[in-house]
PDB file of N, CA, C and O in Angstrom, chain B, residues numbered from 101:
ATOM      1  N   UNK B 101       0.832  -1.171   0.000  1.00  0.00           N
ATOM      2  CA  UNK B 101       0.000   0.000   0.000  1.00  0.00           C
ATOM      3  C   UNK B 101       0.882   1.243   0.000  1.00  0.00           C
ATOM      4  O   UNK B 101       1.698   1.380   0.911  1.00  0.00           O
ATOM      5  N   UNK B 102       0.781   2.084  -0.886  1.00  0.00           N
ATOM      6  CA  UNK B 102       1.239   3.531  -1.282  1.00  0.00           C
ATOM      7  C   UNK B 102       0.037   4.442  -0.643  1.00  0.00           C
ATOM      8  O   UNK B 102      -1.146   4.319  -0.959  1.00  0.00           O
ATOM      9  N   UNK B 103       0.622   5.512   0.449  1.00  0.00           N
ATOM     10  CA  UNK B 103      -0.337   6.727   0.806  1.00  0.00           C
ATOM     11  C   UNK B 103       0.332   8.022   0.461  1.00  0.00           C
ATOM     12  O   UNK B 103       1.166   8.353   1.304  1.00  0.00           O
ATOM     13  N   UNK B 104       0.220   8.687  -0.352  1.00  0.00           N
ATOM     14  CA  UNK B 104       0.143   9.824  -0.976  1.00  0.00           C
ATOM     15  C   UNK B 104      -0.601  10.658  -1.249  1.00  0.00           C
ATOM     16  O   UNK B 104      -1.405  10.387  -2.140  1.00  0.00           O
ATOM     17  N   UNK B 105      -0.661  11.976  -0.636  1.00  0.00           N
ATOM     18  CA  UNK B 105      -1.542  13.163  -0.646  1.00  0.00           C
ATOM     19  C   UNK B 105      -2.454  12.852   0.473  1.00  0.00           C
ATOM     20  O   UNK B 105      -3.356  13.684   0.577  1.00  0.00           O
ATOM     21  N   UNK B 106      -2.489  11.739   1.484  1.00  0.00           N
ATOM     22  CA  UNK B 106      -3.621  11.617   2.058  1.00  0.00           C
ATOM     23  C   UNK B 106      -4.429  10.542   1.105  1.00  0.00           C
ATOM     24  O   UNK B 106      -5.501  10.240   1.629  1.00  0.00           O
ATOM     25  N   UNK B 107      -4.225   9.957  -0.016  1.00  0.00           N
ATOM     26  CA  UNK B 107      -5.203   9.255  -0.546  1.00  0.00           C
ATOM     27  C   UNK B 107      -4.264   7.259  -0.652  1.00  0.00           C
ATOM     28  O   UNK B 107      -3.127   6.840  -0.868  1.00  0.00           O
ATOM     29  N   UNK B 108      -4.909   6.971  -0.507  1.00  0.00           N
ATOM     30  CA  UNK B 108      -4.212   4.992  -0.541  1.00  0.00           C
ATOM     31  C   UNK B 108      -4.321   4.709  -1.957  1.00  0.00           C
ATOM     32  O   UNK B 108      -5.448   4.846  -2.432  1.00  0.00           O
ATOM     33  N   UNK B 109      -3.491   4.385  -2.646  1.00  0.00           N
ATOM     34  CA  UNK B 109      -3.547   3.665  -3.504  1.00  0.00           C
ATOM     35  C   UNK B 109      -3.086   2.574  -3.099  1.00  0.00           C
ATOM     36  O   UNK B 109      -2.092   2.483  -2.377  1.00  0.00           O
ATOM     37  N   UNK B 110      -4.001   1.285  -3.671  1.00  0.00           N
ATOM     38  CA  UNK B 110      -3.831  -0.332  -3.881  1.00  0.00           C
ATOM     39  C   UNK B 110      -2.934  -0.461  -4.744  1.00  0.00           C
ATOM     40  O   UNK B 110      -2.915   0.387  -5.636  1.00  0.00           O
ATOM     41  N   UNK B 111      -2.010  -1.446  -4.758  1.00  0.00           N
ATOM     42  CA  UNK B 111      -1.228  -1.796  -5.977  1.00  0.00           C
ATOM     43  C   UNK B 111      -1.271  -3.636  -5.701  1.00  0.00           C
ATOM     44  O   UNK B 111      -0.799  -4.117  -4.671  1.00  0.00           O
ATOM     45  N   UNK B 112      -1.874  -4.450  -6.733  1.00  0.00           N
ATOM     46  CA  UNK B 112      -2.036  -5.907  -6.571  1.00  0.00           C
ATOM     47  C   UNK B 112      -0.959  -6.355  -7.320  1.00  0.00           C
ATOM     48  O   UNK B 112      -1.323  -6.399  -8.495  1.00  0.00           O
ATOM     49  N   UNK B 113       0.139  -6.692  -7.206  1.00  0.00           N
ATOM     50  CA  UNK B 113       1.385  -6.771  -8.422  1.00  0.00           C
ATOM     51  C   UNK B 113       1.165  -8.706  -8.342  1.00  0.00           C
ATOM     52  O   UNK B 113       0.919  -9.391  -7.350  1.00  0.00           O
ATOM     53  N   UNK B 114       1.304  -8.999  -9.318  1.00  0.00           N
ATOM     54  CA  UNK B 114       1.464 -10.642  -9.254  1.00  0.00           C
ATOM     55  C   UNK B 114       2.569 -11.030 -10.087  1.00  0.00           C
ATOM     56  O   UNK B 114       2.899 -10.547 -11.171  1.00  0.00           O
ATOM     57  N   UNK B 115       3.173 -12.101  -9.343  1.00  0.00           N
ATOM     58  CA  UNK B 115       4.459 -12.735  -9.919  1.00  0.00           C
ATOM     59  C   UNK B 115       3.820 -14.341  -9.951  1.00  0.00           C
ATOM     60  O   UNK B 115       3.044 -14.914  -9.187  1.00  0.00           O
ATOM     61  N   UNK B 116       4.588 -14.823 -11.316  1.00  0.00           N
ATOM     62  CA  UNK B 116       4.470 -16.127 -11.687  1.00  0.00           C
ATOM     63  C   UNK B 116       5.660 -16.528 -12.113  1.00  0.00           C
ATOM     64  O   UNK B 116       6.445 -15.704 -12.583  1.00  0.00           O
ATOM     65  N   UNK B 117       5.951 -17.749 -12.023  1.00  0.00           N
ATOM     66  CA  UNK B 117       6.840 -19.194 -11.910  1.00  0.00           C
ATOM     67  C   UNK B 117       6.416 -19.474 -13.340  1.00  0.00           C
ATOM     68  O   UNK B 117       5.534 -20.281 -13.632  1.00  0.00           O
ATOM     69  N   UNK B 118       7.110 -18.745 -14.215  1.00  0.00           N
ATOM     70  CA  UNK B 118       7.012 -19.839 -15.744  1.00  0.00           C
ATOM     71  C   UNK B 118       8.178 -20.556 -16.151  1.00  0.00           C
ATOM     72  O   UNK B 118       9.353 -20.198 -16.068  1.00  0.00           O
ATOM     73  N   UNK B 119       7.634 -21.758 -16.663  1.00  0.00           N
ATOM     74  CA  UNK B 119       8.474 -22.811 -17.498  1.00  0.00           C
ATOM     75  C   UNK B 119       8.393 -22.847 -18.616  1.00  0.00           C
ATOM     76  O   UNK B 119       7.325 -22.827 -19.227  1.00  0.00           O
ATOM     77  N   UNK B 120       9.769 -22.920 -19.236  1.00  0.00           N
ATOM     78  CA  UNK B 120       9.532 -22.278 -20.987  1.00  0.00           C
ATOM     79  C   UNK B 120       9.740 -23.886 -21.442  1.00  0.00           C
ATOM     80  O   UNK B 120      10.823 -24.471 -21.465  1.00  0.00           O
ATOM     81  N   UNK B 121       8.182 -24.561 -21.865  1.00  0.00           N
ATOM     82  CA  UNK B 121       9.215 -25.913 -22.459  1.00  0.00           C
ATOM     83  C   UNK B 121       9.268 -26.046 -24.005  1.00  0.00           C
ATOM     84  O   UNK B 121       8.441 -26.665 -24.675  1.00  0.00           O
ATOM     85  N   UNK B 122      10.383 -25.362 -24.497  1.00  0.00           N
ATOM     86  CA  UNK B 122      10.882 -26.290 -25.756  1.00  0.00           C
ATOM     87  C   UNK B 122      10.636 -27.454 -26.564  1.00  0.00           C
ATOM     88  O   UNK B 122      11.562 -28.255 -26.442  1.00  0.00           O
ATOM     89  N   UNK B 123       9.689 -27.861 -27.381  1.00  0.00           N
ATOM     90  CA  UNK B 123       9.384 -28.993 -27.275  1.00  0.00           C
ATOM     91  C   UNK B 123       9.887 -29.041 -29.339  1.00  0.00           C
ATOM     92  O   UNK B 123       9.352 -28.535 -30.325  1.00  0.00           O
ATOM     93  N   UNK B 124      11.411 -30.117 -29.108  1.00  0.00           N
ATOM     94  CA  UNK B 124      11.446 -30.571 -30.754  1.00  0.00           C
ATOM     95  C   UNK B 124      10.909 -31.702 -31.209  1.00  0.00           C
ATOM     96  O   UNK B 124      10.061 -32.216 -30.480  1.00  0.00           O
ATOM     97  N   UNK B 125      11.216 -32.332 -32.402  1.00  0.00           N
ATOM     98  CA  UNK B 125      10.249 -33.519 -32.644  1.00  0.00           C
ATOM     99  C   UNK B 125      10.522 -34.559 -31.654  1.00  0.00           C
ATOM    100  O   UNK B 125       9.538 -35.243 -31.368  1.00  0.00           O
ATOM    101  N   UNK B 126      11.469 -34.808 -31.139  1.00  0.00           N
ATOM    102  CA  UNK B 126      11.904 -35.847 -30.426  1.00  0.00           C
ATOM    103  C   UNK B 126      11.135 -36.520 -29.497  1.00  0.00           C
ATOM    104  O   UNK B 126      11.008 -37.740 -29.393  1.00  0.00           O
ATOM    105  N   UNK B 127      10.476 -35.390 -28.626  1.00  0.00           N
ATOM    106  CA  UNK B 127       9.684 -34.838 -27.572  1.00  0.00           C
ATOM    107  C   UNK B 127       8.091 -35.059 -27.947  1.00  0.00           C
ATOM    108  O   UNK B 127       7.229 -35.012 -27.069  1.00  0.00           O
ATOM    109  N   UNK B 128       7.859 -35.246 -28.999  1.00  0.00           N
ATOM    110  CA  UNK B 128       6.814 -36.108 -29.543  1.00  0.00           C
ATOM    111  C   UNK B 128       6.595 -37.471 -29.940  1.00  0.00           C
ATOM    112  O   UNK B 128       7.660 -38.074 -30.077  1.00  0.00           O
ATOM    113  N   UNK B 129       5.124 -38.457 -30.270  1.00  0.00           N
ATOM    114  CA  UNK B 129       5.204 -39.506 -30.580  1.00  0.00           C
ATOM    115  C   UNK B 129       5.798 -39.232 -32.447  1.00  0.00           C
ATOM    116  O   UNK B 129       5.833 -38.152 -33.037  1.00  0.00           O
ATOM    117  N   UNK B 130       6.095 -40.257 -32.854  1.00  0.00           N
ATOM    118  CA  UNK B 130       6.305 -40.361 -34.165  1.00  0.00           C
ATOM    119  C   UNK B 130       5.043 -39.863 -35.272  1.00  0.00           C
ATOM    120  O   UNK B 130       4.078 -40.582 -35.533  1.00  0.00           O
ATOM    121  N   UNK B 131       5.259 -38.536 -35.835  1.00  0.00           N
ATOM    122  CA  UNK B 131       4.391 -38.791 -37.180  1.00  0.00           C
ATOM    123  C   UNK B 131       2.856 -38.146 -36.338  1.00  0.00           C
ATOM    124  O   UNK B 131       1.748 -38.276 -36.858  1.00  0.00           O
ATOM    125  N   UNK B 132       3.114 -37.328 -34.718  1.00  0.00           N
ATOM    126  CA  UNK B 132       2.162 -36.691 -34.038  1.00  0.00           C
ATOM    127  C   UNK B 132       2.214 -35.822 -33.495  1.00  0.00           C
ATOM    128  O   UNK B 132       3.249 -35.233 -33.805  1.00  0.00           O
ATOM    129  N   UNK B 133       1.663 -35.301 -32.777  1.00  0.00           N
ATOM    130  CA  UNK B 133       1.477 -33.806 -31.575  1.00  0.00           C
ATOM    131  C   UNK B 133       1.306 -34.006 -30.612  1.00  0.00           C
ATOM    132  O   UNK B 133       0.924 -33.124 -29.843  1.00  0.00           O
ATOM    133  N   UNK B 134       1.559 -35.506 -30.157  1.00  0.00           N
ATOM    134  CA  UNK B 134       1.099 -35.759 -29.261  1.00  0.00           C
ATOM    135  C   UNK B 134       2.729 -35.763 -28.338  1.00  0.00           C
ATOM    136  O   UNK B 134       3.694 -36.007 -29.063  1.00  0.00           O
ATOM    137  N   UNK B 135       2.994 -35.551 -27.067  1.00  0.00           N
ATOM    138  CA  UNK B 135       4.171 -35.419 -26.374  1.00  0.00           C
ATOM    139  C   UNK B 135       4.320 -37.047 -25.532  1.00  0.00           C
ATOM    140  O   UNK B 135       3.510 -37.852 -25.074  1.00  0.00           O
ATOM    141  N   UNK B 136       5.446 -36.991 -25.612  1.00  0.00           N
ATOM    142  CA  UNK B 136       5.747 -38.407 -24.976  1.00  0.00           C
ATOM    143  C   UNK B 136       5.669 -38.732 -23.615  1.00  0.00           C
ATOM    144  O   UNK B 136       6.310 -37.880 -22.998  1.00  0.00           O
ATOM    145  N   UNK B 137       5.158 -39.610 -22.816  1.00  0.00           N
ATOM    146  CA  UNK B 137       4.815 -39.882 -21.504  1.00  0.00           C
ATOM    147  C   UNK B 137       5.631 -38.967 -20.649  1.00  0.00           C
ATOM    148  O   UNK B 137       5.283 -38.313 -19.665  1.00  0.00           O
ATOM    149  N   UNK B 138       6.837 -39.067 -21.262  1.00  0.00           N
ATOM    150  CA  UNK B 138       7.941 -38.402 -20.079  1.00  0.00           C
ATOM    151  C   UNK B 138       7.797 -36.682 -19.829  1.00  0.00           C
ATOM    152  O   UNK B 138       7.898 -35.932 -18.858  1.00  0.00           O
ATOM    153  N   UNK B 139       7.629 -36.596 -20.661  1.00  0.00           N
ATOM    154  CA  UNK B 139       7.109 -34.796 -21.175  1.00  0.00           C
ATOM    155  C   UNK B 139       5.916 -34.303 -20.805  1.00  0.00           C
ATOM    156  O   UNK B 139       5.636 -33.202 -20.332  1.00  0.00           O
ATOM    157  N   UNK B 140       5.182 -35.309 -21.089  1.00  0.00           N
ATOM    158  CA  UNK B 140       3.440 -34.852 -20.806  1.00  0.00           C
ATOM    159  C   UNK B 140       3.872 -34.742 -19.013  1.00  0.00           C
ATOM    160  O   UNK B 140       3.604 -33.705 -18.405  1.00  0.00           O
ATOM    161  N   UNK B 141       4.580 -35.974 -18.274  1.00  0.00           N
ATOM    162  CA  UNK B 141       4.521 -35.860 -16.602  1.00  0.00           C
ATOM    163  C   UNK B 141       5.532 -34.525 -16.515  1.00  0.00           C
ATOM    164  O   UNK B 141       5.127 -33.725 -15.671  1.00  0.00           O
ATOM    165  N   UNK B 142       7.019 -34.019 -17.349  1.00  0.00           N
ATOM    166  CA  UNK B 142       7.072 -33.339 -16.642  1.00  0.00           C
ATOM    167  C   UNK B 142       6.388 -32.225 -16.499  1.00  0.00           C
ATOM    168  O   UNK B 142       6.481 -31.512 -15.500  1.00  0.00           O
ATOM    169  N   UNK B 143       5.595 -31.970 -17.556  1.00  0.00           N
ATOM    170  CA  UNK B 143       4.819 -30.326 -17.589  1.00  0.00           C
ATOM    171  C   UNK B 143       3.841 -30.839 -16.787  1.00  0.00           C
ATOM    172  O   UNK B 143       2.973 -29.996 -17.014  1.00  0.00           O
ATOM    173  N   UNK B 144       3.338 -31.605 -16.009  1.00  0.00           N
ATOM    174  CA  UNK B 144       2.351 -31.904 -14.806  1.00  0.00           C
ATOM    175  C   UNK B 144       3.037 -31.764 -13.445  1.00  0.00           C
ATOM    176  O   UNK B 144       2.533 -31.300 -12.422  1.00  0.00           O
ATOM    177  N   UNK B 145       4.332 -32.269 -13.619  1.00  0.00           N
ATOM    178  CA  UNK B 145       4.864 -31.537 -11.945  1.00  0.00           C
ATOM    179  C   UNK B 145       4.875 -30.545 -12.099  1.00  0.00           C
ATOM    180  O   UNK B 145       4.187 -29.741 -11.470  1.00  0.00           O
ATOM    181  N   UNK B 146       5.791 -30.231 -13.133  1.00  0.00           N
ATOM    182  CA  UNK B 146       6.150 -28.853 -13.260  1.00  0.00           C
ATOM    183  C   UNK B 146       4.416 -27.758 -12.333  1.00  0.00           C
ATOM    184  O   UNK B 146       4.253 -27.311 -11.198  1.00  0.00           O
ATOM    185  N   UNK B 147       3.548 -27.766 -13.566  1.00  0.00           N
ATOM    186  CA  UNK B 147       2.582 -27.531 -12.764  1.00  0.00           C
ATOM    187  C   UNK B 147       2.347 -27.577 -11.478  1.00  0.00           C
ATOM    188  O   UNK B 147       2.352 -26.596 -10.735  1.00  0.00           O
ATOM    189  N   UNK B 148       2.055 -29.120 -11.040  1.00  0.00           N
ATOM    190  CA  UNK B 148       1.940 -29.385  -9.213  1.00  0.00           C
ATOM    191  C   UNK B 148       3.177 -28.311  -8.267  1.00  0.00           C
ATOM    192  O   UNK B 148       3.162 -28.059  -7.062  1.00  0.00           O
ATOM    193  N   UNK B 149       4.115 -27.869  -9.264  1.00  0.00           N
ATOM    194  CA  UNK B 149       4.804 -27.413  -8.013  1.00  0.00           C
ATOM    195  C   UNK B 149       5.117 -25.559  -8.431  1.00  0.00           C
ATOM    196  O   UNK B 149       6.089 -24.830  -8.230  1.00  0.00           O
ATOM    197  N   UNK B 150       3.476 -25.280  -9.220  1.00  0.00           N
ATOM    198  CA  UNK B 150       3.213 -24.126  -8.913  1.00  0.00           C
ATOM    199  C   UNK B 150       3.916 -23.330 -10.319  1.00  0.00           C
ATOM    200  O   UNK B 150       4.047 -22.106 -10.285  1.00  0.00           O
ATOM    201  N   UNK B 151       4.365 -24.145 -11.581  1.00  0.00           N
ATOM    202  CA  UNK B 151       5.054 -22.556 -12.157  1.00  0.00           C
ATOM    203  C   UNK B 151       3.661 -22.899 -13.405  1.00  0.00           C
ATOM    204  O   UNK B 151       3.096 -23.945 -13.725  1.00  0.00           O
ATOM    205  N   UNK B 152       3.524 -21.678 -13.785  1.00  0.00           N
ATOM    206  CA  UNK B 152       3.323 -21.816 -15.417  1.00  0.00           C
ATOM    207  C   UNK B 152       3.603 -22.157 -16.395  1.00  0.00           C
ATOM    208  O   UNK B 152       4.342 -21.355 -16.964  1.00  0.00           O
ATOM    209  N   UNK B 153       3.307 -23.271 -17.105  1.00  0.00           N
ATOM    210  CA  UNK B 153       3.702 -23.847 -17.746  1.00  0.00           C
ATOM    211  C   UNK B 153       3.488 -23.471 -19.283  1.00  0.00           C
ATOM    212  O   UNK B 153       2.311 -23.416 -19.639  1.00  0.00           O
ATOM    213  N   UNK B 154       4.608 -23.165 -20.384  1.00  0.00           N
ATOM    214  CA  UNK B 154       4.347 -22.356 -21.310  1.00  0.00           C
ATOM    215  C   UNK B 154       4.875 -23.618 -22.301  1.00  0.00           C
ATOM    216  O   UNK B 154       5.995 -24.110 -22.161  1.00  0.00           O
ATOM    217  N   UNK B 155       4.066 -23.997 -23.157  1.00  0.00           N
ATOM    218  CA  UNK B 155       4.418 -24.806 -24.381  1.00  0.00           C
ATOM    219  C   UNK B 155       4.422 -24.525 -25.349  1.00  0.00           C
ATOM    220  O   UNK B 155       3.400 -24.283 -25.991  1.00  0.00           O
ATOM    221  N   UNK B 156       6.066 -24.434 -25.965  1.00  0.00           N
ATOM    222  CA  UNK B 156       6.661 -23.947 -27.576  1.00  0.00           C
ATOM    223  C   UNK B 156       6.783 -25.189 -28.447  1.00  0.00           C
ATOM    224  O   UNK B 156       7.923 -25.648 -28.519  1.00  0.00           O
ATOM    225  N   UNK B 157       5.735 -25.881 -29.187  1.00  0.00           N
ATOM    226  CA  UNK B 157       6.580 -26.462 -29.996  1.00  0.00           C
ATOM    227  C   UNK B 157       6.945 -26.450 -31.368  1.00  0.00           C
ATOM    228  O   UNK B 157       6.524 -25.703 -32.251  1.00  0.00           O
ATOM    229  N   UNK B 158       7.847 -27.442 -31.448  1.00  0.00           N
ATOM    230  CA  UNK B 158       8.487 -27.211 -32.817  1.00  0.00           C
ATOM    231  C   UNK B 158       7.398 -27.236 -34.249  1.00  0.00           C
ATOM    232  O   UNK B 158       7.978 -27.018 -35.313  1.00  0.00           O
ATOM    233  N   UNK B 159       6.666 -27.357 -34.288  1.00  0.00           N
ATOM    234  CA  UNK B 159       5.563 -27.527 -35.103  1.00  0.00           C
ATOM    235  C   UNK B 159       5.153 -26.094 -35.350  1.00  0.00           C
ATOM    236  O   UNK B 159       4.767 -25.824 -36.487  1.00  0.00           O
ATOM    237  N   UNK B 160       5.181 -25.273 -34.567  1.00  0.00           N
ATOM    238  CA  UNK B 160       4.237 -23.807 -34.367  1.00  0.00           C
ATOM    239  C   UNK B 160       5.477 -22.891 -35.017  1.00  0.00           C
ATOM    240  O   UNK B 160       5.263 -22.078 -35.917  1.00  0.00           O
ATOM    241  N   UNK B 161       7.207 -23.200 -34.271  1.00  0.00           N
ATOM    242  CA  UNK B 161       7.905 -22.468 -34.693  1.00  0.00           C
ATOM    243  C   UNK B 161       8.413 -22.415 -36.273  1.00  0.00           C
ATOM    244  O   UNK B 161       8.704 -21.413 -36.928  1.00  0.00           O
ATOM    245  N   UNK B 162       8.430 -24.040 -36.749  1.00  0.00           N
ATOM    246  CA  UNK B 162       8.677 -23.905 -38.052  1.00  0.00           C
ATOM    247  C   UNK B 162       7.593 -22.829 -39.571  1.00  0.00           C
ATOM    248  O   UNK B 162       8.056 -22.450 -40.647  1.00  0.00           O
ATOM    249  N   UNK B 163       6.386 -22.666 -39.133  1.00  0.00           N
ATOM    250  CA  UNK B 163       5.674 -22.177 -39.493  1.00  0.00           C
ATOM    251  C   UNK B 163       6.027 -20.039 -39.321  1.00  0.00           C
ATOM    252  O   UNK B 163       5.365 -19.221 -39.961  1.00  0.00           O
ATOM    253  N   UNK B 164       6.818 -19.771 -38.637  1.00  0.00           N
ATOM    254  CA  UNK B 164       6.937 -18.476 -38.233  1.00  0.00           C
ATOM    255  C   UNK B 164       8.331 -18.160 -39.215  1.00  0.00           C
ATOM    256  O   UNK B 164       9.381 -18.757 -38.974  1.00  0.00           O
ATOM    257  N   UNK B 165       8.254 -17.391 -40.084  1.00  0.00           N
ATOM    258  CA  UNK B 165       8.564 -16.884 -41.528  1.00  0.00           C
ATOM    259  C   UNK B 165      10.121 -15.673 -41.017  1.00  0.00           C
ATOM    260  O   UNK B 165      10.966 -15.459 -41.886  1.00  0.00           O
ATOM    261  N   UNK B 166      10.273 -15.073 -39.722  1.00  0.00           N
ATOM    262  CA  UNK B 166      10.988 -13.897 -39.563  1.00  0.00           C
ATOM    263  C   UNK B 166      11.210 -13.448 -38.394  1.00  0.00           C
ATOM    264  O   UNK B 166      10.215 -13.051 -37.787  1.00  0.00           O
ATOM    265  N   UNK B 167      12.106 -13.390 -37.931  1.00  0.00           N
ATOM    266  CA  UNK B 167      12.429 -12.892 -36.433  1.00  0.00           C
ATOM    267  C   UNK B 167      11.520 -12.577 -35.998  1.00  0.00           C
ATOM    268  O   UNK B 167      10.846 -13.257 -35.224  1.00  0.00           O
ATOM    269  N   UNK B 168      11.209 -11.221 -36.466  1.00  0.00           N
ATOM    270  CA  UNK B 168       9.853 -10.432 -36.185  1.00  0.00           C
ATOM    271  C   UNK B 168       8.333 -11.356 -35.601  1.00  0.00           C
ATOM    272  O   UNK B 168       7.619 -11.054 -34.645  1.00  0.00           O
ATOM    273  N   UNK B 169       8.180 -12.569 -36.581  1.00  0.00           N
ATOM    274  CA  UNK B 169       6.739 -13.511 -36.179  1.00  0.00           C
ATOM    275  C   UNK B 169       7.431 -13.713 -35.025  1.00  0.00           C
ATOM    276  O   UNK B 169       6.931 -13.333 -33.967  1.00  0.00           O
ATOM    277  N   UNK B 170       8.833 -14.415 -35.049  1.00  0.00           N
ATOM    278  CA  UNK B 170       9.400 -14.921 -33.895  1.00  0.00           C
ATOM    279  C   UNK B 170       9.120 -14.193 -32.344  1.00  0.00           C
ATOM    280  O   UNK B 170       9.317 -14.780 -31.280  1.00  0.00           O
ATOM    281  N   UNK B 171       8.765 -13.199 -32.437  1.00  0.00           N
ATOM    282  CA  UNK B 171       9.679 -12.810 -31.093  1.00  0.00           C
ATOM    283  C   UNK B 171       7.760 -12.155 -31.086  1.00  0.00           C
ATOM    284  O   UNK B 171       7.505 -11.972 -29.896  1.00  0.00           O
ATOM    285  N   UNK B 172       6.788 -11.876 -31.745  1.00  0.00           N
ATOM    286  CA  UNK B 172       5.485 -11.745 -31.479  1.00  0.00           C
ATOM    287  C   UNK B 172       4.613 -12.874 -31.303  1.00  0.00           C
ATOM    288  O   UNK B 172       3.450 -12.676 -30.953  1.00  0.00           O
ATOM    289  N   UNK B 173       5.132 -14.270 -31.545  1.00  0.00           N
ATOM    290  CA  UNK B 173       4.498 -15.394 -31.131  1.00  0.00           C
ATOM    291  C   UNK B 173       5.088 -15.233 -30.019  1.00  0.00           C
ATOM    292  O   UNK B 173       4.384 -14.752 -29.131  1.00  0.00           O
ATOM    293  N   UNK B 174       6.526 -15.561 -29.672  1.00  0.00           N
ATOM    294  CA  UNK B 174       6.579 -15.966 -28.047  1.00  0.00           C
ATOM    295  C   UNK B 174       6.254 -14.914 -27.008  1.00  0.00           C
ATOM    296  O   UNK B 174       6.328 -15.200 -25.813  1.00  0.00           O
ATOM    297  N   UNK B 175       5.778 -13.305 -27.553  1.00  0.00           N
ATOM    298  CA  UNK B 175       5.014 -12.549 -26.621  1.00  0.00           C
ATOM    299  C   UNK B 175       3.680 -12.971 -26.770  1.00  0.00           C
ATOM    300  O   UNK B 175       3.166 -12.726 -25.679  1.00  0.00           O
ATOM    301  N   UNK B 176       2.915 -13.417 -27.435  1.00  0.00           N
ATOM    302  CA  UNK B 176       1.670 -14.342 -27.478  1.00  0.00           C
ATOM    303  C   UNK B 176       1.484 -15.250 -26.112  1.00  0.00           C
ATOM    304  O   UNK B 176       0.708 -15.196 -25.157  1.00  0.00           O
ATOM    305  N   UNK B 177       2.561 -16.098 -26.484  1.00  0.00           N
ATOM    306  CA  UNK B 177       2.498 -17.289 -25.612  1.00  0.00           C
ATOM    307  C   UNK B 177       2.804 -17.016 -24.338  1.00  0.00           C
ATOM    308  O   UNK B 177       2.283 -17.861 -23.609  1.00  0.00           O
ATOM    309  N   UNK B 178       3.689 -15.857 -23.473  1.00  0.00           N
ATOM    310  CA  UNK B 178       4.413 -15.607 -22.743  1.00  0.00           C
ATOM    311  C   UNK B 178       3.140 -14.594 -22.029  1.00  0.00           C
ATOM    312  O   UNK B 178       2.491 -15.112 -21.120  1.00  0.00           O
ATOM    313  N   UNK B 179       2.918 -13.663 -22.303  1.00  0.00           N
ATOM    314  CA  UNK B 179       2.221 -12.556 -22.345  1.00  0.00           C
ATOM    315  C   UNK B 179       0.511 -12.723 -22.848  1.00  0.00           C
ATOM    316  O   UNK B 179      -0.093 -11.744 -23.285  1.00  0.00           O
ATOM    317  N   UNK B 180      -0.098 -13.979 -22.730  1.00  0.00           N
ATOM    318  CA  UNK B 180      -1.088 -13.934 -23.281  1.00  0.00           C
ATOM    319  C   UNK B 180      -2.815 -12.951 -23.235  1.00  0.00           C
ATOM    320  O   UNK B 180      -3.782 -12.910 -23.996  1.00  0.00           O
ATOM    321  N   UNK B 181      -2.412 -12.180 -21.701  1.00  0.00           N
ATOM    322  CA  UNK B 181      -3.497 -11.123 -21.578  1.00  0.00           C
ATOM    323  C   UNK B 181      -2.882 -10.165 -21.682  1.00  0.00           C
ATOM    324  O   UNK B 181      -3.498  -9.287 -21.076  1.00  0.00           O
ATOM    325  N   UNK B 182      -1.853  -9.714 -22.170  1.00  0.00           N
ATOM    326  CA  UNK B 182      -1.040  -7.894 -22.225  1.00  0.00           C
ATOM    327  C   UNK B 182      -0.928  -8.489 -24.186  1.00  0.00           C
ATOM    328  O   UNK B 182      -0.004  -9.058 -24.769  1.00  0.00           O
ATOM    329  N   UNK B 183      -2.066  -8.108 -24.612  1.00  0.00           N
ATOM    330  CA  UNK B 183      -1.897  -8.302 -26.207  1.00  0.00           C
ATOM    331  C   UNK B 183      -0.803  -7.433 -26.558  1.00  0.00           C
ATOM    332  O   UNK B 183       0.172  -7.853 -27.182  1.00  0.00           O
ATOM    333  N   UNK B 184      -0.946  -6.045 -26.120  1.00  0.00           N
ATOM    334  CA  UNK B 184      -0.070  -5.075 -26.580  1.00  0.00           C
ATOM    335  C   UNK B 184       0.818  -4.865 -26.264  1.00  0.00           C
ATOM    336  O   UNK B 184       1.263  -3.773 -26.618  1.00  0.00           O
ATOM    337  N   UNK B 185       1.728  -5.791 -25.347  1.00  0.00           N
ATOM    338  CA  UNK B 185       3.118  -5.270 -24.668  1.00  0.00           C
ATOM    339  C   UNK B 185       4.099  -5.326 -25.899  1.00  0.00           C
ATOM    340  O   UNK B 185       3.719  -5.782 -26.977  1.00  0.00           O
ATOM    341  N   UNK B 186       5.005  -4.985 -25.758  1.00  0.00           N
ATOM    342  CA  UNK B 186       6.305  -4.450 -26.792  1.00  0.00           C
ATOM    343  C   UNK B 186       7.565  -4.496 -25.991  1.00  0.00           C
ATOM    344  O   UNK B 186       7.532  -4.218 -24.793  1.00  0.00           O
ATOM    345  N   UNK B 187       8.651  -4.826 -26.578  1.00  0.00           N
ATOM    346  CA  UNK B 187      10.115  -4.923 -26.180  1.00  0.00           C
ATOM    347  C   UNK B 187      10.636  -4.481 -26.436  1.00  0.00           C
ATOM    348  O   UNK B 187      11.801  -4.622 -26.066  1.00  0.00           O
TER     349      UNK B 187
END
């Protein structure tokens, strides 16, 4: 809490625990999208032990044409309610 002039301002700031997971073909079943047992559990602890869990995979990135898509998808994914933030 900030008091200035006599008046309170609230400030609710929130911090989050994200996990950036990388995911190349490997990290998938063969010839799918689907992630391999080991991958699917760790982005479930990961979860259970509280971070955000952010999934990049290689499928989404090959499709992105220019730095530029590059670096406005992973503020997408990263940033998904601040549409408009900028770096």
């Amino acid at each position: 809490r900030i008091i200035k002039n006599s008046k309170k301002l609230n400030f609710s700031l929130q911090f989050f625990r994200v996990a950036l997971c990388i995911d190349d073909p490997n990290r998938f079943s063969l010839n799918t999208k689907h992630l391999l047992g080991k991958e699917a559990m760790k982005q479930r602890h990961l979860r259970l032990l509280g971070f955000h869990v952010v999934q990049i995979p290689y499928y989404e990135i090959e499709l992105l044409k220019s730095r530029v898509e590059l670096v406005e998808y992973l503020q997408r994914k990263l940033f998904p309610q601040k549409v408009g933030v900028r770096w």
